[in-house]
C-alpha positions in Angstrom: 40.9 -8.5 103.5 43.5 -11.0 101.7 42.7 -14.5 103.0 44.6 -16.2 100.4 48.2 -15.8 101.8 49.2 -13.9 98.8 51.2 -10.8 98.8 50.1 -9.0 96.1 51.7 -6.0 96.9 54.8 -8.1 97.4 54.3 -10.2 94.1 53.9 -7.1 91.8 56.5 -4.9 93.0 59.2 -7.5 92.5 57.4 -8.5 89.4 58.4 -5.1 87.7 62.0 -6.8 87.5 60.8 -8.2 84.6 60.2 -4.8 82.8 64.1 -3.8 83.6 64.9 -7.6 82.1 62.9 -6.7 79.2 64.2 -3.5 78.4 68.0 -4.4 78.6 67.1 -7.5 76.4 65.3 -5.1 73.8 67.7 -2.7 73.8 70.5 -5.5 72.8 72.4 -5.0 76.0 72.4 -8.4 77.6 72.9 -10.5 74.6 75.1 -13.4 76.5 75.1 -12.0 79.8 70.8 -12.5 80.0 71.6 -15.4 82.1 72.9 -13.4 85.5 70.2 -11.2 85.2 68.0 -14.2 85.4 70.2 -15.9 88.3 70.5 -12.4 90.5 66.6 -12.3 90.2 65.8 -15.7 91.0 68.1 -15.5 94.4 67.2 -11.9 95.3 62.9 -12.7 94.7 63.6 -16.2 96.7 66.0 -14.2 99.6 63.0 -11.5 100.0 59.6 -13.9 99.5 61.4 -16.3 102.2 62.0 -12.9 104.4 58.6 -11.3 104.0 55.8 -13.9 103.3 54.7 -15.5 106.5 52.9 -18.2 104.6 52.1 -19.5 101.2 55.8 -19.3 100.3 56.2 -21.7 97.3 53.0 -19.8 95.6 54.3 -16.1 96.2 57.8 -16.8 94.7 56.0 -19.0 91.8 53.8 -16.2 90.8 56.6 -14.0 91.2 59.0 -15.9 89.2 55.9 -15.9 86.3 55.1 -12.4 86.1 59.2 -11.3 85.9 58.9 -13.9 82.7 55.9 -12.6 81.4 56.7 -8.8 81.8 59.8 -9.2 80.3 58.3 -11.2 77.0 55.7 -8.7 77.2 58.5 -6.0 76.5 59.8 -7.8 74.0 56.6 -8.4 72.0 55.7 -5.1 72.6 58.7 -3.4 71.0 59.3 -6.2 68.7 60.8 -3.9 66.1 63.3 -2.4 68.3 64.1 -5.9 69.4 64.5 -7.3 66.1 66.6 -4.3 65.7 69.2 -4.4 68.3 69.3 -8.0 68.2 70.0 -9.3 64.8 71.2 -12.6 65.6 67.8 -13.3 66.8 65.6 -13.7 63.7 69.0 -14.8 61.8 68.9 -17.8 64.3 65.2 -18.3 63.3 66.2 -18.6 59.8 69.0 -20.6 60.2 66.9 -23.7 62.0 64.3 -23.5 59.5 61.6 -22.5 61.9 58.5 -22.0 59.7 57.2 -19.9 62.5 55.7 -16.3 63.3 58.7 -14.7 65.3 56.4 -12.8 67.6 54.4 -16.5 68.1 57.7 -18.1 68.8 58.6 -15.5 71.7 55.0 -15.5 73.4 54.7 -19.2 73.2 58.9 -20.2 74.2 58.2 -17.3 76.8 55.0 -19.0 78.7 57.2 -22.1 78.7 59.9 -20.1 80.5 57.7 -18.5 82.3 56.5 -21.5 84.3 60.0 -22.8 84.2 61.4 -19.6 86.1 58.3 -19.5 88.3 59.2 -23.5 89.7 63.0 -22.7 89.7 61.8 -19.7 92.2 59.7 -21.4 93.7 62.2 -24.5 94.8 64.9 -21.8 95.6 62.3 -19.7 98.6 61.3 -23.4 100.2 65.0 -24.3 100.3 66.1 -20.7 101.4 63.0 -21.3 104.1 63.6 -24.2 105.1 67.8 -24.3 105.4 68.2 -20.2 105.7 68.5 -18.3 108.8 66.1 -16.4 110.5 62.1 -16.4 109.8 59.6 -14.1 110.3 
């Protein structure tokens, strides 16, 4: 029994957005256009944590939001190479600011940062969509 007033099944089937983020980032597809994947699943995980959760509603989104970041760096860690590949400008941008940095490093460590970041903006989005949206459950 799940005292906690976490959906787990909730959290980790939305979470697996990250894996789609991930592989249209890797495979170069999303170069500038990243940003409305980001926005479409920040709306759509607040819209359905606000619909489904019946408590807890700030935490669900939150570890929601972290595990779409993490899953997607993840990806891109894991198939580094292919990354690196169909995204160019990437480690050309790395060179060009004079980071003195492992690339791979860079991406885990910039993509824990985010990761909180998205999980927050998530977060924020479900307690306003809870508290000024329509109908609860």
């Amino acid at each position: 029994m799940n005292d906690s007033g976490l959906n787990n099944k909730l959290i980790i089937n939305l979470s697996l957005y990250g894996v789609l983020i991930g592989i249209t980032s890797v495979m170069g597809f999303v170069y500038e256009q990243e940003w409305l994947l980001w926005l479409f699943g920040w709306l759509g995980v607040a819209l359905i944590v606000s619909r489904k959760c019946r408590e807890k509603y700030f935490l669900n989104s939150f570890l929601t939001g972290f595990m779409i970041t993490f899953l997607s760096v993840l990806m891109k860690t894991a198939l580094y190479d292919t990354y690196t590949e169909n995204n160019p400008w990437f480690l050309q941008q790395l060179s060009d600011k004079k980071y003195d940095v492992n690339p791979r490093m860079y991406i885990i460590s910039l993509g824990l940062i985010t990761a909180v970041i998205n999980g927050l903006v998530t977060g924020f989005l479900t307690l306003g969509l809870r508290k000024f949206g329509g109908k609860k459950t």
